[in-house]
C-alpha positions in Angstrom: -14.1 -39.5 -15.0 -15.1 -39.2 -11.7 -18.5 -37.1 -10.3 -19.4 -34.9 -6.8 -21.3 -38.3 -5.9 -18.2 -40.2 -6.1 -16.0 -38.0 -4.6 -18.5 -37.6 -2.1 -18.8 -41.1 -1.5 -15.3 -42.6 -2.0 -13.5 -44.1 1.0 -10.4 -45.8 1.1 -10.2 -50.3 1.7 -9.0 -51.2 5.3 -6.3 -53.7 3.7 -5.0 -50.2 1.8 -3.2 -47.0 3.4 -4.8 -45.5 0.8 -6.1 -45.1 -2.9 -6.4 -42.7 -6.3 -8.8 -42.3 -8.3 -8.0 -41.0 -11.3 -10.5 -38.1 -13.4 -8.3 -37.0 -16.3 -5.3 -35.2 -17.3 -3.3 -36.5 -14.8 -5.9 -35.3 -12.0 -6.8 -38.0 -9.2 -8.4 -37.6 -5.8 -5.7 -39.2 -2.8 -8.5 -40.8 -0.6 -6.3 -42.1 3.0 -7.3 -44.6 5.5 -7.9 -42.1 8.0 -10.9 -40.6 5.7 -8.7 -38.0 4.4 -9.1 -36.7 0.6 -6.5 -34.8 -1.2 -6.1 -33.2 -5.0 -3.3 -34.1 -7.1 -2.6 -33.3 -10.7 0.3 -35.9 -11.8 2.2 -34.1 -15.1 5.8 -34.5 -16.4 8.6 -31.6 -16.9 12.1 -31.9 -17.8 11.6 -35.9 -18.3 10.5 -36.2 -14.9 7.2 -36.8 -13.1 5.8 -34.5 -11.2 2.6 -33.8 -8.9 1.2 -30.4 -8.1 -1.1 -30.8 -4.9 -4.2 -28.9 -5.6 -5.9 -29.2 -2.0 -8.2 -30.6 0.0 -11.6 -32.5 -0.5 -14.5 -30.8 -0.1 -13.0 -27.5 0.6 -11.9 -27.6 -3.3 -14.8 -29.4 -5.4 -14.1 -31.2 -8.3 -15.0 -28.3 -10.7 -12.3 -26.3 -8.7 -9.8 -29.3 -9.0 -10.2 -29.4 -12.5 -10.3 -25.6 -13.1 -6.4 -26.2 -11.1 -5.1 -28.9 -13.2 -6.0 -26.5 -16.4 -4.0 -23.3 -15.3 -1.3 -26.0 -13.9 -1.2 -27.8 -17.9 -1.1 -23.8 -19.1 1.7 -23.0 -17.2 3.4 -26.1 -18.4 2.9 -24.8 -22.0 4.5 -21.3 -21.0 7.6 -23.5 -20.3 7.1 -23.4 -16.6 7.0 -25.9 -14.2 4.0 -25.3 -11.8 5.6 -26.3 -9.1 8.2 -24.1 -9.4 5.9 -21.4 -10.0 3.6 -21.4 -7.1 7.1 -21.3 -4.8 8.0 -18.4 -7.0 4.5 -16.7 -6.2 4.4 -17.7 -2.4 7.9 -15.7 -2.4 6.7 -12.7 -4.6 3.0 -12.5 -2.3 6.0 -12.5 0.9 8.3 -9.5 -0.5 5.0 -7.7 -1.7 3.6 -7.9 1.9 6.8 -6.7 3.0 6.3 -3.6 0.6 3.0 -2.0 1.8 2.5 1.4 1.6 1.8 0.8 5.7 5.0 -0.8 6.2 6.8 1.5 4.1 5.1 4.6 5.7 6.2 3.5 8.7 9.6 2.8 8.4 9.8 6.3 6.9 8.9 7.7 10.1 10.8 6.1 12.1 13.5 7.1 10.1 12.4 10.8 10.3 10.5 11.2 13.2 13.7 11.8 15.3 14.3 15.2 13.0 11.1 15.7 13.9 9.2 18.1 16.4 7.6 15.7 18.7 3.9 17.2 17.8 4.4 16.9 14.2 6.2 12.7 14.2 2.6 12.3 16.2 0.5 14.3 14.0 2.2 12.9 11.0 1.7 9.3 12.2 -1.8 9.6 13.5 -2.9 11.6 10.0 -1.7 8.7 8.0 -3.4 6.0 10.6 -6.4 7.3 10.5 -7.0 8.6 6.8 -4.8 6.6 4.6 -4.2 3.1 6.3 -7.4 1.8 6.1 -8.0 2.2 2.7 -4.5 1.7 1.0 -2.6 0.5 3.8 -1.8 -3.4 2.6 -1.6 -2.4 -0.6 2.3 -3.1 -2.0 3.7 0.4 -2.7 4.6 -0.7 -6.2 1.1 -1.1 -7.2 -0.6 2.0 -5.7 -1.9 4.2 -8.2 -2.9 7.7 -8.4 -6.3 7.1 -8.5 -6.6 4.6 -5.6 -4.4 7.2 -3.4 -7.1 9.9 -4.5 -10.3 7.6 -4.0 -8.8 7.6 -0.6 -8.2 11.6 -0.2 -11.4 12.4 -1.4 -13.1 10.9 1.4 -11.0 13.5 3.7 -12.2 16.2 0.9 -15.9 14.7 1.5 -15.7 15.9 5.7 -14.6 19.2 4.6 -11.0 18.4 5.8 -9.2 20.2 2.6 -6.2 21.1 4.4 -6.3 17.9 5.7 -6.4 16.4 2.1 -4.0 18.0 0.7 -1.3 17.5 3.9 -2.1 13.9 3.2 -0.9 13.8 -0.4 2.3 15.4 0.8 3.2 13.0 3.3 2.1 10.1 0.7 4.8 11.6 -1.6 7.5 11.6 0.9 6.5 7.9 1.8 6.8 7.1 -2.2 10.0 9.6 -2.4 11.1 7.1 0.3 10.1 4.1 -1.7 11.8 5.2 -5.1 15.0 5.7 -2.8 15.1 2.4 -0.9 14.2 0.4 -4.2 10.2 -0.7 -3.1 8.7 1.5 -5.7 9.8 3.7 -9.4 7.0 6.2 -9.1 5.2 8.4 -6.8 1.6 8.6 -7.8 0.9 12.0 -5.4 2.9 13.9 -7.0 0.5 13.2 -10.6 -2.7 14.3 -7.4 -1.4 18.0 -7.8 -3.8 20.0 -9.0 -6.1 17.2 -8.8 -7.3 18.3 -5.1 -10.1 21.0 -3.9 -8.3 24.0 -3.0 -7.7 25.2 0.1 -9.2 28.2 0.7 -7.1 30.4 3.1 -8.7 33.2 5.4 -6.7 36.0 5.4 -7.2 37.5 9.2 -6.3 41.0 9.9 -3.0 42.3 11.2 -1.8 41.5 14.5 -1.3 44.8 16.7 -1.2 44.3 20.2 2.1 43.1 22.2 0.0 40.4 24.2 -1.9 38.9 20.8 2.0 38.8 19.0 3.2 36.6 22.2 0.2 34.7 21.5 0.8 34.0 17.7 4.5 33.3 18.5 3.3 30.9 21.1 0.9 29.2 18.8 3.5 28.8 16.1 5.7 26.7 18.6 3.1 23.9 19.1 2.1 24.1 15.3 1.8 20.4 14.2 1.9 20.3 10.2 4.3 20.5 7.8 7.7 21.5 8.7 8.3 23.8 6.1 5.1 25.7 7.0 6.1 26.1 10.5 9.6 27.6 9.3 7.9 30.1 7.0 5.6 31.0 9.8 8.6 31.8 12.0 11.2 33.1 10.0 8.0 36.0 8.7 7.6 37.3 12.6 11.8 37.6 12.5 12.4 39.2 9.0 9.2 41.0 8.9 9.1 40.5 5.0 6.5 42.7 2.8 3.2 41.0 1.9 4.8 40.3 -1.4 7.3 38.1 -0.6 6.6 33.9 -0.5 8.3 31.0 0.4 9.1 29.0 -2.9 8.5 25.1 -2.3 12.3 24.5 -1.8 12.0 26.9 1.1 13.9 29.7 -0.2 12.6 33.0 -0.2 12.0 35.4 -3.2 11.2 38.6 -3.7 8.0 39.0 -5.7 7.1 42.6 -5.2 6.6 43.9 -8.4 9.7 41.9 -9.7 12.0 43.8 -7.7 14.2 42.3 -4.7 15.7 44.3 -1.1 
């Protein structure tokens, strides 16, 4: 068996390239010539031998080395060989880092941001950027929960921002929509946020009179940068003139809901 003082101390004869020396279980420290020391764990699978190289001397301690060859004999007993399965795992840690909800967010946009305004592919971008990347950015779409994407929101909620918040967890559904769709995800966690955010409370401003302040509105609504369906509400109600009680449903079709009646 060997100890820290012996790893510590071992060095390899200058009649040998190099030497092993053996703990147990089929662990042994590689010492080389050139002062090198290396973990191994020697095992046999399928009737052949095998080693599993566990890493380097002093960077992974002996209790480390041994804590290795352990989870290497358990995957052996699962009917694995641990070679095998630490190529399958270097693979699977590739394709999940290819999977981010940052990757993924952006390739939806580029994919979009052409249908786009110019103002809102920006505004959309930057949002995300600035709100949702650096908390759930890297992690793999497929393993984004709800309550990681609202940990995340809430901190736009905590500035006030609820607008803000709840624009986020709509482009955060289009980005897992987009994820079902291309096969990197099977749910979309914003869409079980609903209900789950502060409410936006709107300020219902008087109407607009005055020829110069309706060129100003229509003006504003042209370099409006949030959702696209609320800009196209916002225009089509200065050309149809609808009654108060009309609404835009969420499919963007309107409906009459003045007193259940309809024009």
């Amino acid at each position: 068996m060997l100890t820290d003082a012996s790893c510590r101390n071992a060095s390899c004869p200058a009649d040998k390239a190099r030497i092993r020396l053996a703990d147990a279980g089929g662990l042994y420290l590689e010492v080389a010539a050139t002062g090198s020391k290396r973990w191994f764990v020697k095992y046999r699978f399928g009737g052949k031998e095998r080693r599993l190289a566990l890493g380097n001397y002093p960077a992974v301690s002996l209790k480390e080395a041994r804590e290795g060859r352990e989870k290497a004999r358990k995957t052996r007993e699962e009917g694995q060989d641990p070679v095998q399965a630490r190529r399958v795992a270097k693979v699977a840690a590739i394709v999940s880092s290819a999977h981010t909800f940052e990757v993924v967010a952006r390739e939806f946009h580029a994919s979009r941001a052409k249908g786009w305004s110019e103002n809102h592919a920006k505004h959309w971008l930057r949002a995300v950027e600035k709100d949702l990347f650096p908390w759930v950015g890297a992690v793999p779409l497929g393993e984004l929960t709800a309550p990681l994407l609202l940990q995340a929101i809430r901190k736009v909620e905590a500035r006030g921002a609820t607008q803000m918040a709840h624009d986020l967890r709509g482009s955060a559904g289009q980005v897992f929509k987009f994820g079902i769709a291309t096969g990197r995800c099977t749910s979309n966690p914003a869409a079980d946020l609903r209900g789950a955010l502060v409410a936006h409370n709107v300020k219902h401003m008087a109407a607009i009179l005055e020829p110069a302040q309706v060129g100003e509105l229509l003006r504003g609504f042209d370099g409006y940068t949030g959702q696209p369906a609320t800009r196209a509400a916002l225009v089509l109600s200065a050309l149809l003139f609808q009654r108060p009680g009309a609404y835009f449903s969420d499919r963007g079709r309107l409906f009459q809901a003045d007193r259940g009646r309809q024009d």
